[in-house]
Every structure is written in structure tokens, then in C-alpha cells.
N, C-alpha and C positions, 0 to 999 in steps of 0.2 A: 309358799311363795316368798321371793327372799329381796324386799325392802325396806329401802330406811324408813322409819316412820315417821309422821310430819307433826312437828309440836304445834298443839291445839292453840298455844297462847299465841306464836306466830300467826295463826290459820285466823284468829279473830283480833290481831292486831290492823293486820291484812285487809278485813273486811271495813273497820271501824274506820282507818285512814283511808281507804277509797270512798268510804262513805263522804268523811268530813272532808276529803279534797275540792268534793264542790263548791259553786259559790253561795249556796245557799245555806242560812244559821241552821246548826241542827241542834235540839235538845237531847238532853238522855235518855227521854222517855221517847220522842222517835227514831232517835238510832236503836232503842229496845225493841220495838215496832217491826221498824224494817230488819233487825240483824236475827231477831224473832229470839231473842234470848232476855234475863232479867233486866229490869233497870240496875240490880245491885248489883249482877255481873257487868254493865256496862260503863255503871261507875270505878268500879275496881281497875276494869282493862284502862280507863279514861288518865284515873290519878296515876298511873304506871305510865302512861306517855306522855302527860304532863310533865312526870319527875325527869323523864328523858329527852324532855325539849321538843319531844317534835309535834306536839298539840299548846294552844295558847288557848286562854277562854277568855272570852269578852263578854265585858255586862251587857245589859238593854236595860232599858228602863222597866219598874216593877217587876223589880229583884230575879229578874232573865237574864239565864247565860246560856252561851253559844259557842261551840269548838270549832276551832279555824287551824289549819295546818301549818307551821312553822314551816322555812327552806331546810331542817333539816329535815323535819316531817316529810318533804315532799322526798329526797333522796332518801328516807328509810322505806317509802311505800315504794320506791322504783325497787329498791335492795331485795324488799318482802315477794313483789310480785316476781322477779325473777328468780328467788330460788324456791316458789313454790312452781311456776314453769318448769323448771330442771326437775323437779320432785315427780309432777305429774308426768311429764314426760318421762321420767324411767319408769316408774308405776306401769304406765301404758304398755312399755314394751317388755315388759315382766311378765305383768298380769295376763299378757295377751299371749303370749307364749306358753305361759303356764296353761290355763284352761283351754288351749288349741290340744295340748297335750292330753291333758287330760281326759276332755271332751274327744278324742280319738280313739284314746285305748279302750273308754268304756266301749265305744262304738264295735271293737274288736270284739267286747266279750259281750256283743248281741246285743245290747241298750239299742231303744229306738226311741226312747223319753225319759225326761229328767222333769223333776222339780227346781226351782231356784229360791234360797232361800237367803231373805237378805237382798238390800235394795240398796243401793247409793252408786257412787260414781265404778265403784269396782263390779257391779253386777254389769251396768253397762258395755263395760268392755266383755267380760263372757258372756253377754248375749251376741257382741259382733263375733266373737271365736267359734259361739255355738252354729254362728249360721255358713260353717266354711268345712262344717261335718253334715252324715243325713241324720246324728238326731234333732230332735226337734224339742221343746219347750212346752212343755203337759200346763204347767201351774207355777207361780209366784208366793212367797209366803214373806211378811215382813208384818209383824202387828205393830210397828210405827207406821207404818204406809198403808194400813189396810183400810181398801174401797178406791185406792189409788189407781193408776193404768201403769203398767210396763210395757212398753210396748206392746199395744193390744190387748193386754194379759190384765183382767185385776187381780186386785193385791191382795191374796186372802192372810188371817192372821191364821199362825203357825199350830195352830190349835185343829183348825179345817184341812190345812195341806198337807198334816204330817202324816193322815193316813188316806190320801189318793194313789190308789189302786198299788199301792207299796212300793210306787217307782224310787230310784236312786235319788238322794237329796243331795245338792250342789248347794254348799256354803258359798255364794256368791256377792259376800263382803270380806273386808279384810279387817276391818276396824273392829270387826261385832264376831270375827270367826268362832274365838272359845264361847262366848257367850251365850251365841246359835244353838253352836255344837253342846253344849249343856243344856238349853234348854230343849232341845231335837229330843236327847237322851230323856228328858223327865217328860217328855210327850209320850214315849214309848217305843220313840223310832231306836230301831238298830243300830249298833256301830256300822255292822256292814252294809248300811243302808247311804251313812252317810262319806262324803267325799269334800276335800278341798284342794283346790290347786297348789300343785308345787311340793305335797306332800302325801301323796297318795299312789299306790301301787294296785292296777285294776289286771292286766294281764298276767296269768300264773296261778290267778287264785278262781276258785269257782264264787260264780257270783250271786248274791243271797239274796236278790228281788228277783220276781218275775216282769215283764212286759205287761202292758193293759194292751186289753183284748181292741 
């Protein structure tokens, strides 16, 4: 699949100035809360917006402080949120293309189920691709997510999904692809077992899973 990647420190500059645009004082230890990351990462991303004007911290009494958004602040979070709009939005139309393709040609070489492995905003979209072919969706596998729902589906860790019934495995992230696909490999699962969008060739070759019965 072929796009730009989105830099992390944007993605939680993003978060941290939508958070503190409100009007109410936020600490470090509840923007750590709500952003679900360290207080030490939240101070890091903090003194880095500070040094850039667009964060101001105000005292309170017994030695509390509070981040409040600078007017440049406010036109850096309008900046952030639009070019990760643009970002997501070609993702979508990548991603969605990619695994319509994909999810197709397996369908040519007699797949009637897949596994997905891999949860976040990119699995999403090939679960809407998936549902515009007739296979259909056997299992989910993500051990960050597991006990989770995907639509309908829980989320088993990749330790239990890798060997149902030896269906084909769908890398269905893009952030975590090698990472998968390396740990798929030390599960046991087969190269030819596994697949990712955008870079994958299913028609031509014989294919190395069977169907569950």
C-alpha cells in the first residue's frame, strides 16, 4: 500500500492542543489520562509547544499549573487538524482500493474466509472492502486488542488465531505490518499463508491454505 506516513509527534501534538483548546484547566497528569500515554511523554510533547508559543501555562494557587492555548496555538491546531484530514483522507482511498483488490483476487483463487490481523483505523477500512466481495471474515487477531469487538468479531491474541483452520491471514494495519508479519512467521504461520494490501500477487500462483469445512 503506498502512503505517506503520518509523523507520531504531529498525531499527539494534535491531540494534546484539541485537548487544551478547551476552556477548562488541564493538568499533565489528566491530559496523561485522557491521551492514555505517560505523564513523562506529556510533559516532553508540553515543553516542545511551550518552546513554540503555542501553549502558555498558568499558575493556580498551591503550586498548580494549567495549559491554556496561545492565538498561535489555536492556528497551529486548525494547521494540524487539516493536514491530518488530507492524510486520512488519502489513506482511505488507498487503503480501500488496495484491499477491494486484493480481497477480490483471493476470492478468484476460491478463499471463501480470511483472518484479519491487526486492528486500528486501517483494518476498518478492509473490513468495509471486505464486505463488497463474498468472502467473509472467520476471526480477528490483535494482542493489544484482545477481548475487544470488531465488529461483532472478538479480538483473539495472535497466538489463538494463527492456527484457525489455516485460513489465509490479512495484515489489516499498516503501522504494525512488518511487525505482524514477523511475529505471524514465529507463530508458525506460513509465508504463503500471509497477505497484505498493495503488495501482494494471489492470482497465478496455487494457493497454500485450504477453506474451513
Amino acid at each position: 500500500m503506498n502512503s505517506n506516513k503520518k509523523p507520531l509527534d504531529s498525531s499527539r501534538s494534535l491531540q494534546l492542543l484539541s485537548e487544551i483548546s478547551g476552556e477548562e484547566p488541564l493538568s499533565q497528569r489528566e491530559l496523561s489520562r485522557r491521551l492514555g500515554i505517560a505523564v513523562g511523554l506529556v510533559n516532553s510533547y508540553l515543553k516542545n509547544l511551550v518552546g513554540k508559543g503555542f501553549v502558555r501555562v498558568k499558575d493556580f494557587p498551591s503550586n498548580r499549573y494549567a495549559y491554556l492555548l496561545t492565538p498561535q496555538g489555536i492556528a497551529e491546531k486548525s494547521r494540524l487538524a487539516y493536514q491530518h484530514l488530507s492524510y486520512f483522507t488519502s489513506l482511505y482511498t488507498v487503503a480501500r482500493q488496495d484491499y477491494l483488490e486484493l480481497f477480490r483476487r483471493l476470492e478468484m483463487a476460491g478463499v471463501s474466509e480470511v483472518i484479519f490481523c491487526g486492528v486500528d483505523e486501517v483494518a476498518e477500512i478492509a473490513y468495509l472492502s471486505l464486505q463488497e466481495t463474498g468472502v467473509t471474515l472467520r476471526a480477528v487477531m490483535d494482542d493489544n486488542h484482545r477481548g475487544e469487538l470488531f465488529f461483532s468479531h472478538p479480538v483473539v491474541a495472535l497466538a489463538e488465531g494463527a492456527g484457525i483452520a489455516s485460513l489465509p491471514v490479512v495484515i489489516s494495519s499498516l503501522k504494525q505490518r512488518e511487525l505482524l508479519t514477523r511475529q505471524l512467521a514465529e507463530r508458525g504461520v506460513s509465508t504463503g499463508r500471509i497477505f497484505s494490501a498493495g503488495v501482494v500477487e494471489v492470482c497465478g500462483r496455487k494457493p497454500s491454505w485450504r477453506s474451513a469445512a
